[in-house]
Every structure is written in structure tokens, then in C-alpha cells.
C-alpha positions as CSV (number, residue, x, y, z in Angstrom):
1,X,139.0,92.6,-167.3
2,X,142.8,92.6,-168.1
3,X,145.2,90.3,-166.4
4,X,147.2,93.3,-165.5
5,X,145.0,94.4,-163.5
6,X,145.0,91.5,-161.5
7,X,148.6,91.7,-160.6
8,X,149.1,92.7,-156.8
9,X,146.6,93.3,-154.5
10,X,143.1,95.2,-154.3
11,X,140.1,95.2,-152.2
12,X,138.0,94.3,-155.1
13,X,139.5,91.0,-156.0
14,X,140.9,87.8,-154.1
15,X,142.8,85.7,-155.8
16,X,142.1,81.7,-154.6
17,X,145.1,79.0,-156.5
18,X,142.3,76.3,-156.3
19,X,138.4,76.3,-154.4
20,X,139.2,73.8,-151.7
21,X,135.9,72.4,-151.8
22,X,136.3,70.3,-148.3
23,X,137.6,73.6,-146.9
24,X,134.9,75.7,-147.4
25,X,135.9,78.2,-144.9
26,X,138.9,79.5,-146.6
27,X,137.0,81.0,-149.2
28,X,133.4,81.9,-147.1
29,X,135.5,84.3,-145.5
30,X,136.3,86.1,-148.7
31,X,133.0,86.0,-150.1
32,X,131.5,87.3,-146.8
33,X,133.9,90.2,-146.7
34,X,132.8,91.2,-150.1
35,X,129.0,90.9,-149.0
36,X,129.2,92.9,-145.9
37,X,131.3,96.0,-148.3
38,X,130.9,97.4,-152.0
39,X,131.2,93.7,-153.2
40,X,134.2,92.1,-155.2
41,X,135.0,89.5,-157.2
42,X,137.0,85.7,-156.3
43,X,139.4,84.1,-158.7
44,X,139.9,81.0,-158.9
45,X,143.0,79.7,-160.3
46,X,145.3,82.5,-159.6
47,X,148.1,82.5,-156.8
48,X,149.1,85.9,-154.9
């Protein structure tokens, strides 16, 4: 995967800056999305 094709936004991808581990829900709603569609991928350590 190329970084530019990370740049902006896509249904595919969510970009996370850091997984808050004691905030689990900002992230389960991301990885649920993806579940309940044509999947997707999370990145970690990426801002918007």
C-alpha cells in the first residue's frame, strides 16, 4: 500500500493517531462498521 493513497478520506480505511486502549469504544466503532460492509482496514498512527 502507498502512503499516497492514504491521504484524505475513503471508506476503506480509518486512520486512528494512537489506539486508546482505555477507550475502546472509539475504535470498536470503526472496526464494527467495517464488519457489518465490504471490510476495511484501521491505521494506527496516522492523523486525519
Amino acid at each position: 500500500m502507498n502512503i499516497k493513497d492514504l491521504i484524505g478520506e475513503a471508506t476503506e480505511y480509518d486512520k486512528k493517531l494512537v489506539l486508546e486502549e482505555k477507550k475502546p469504544k472509539s475504535w470498536c466503532k470503526s472496526v464494527s462498521a467495517f464488519a457489518n460492509t465490504f471490510g476495511g482496514a484501521l491505521i494506527f498512527g496516522i492523523s486525519n
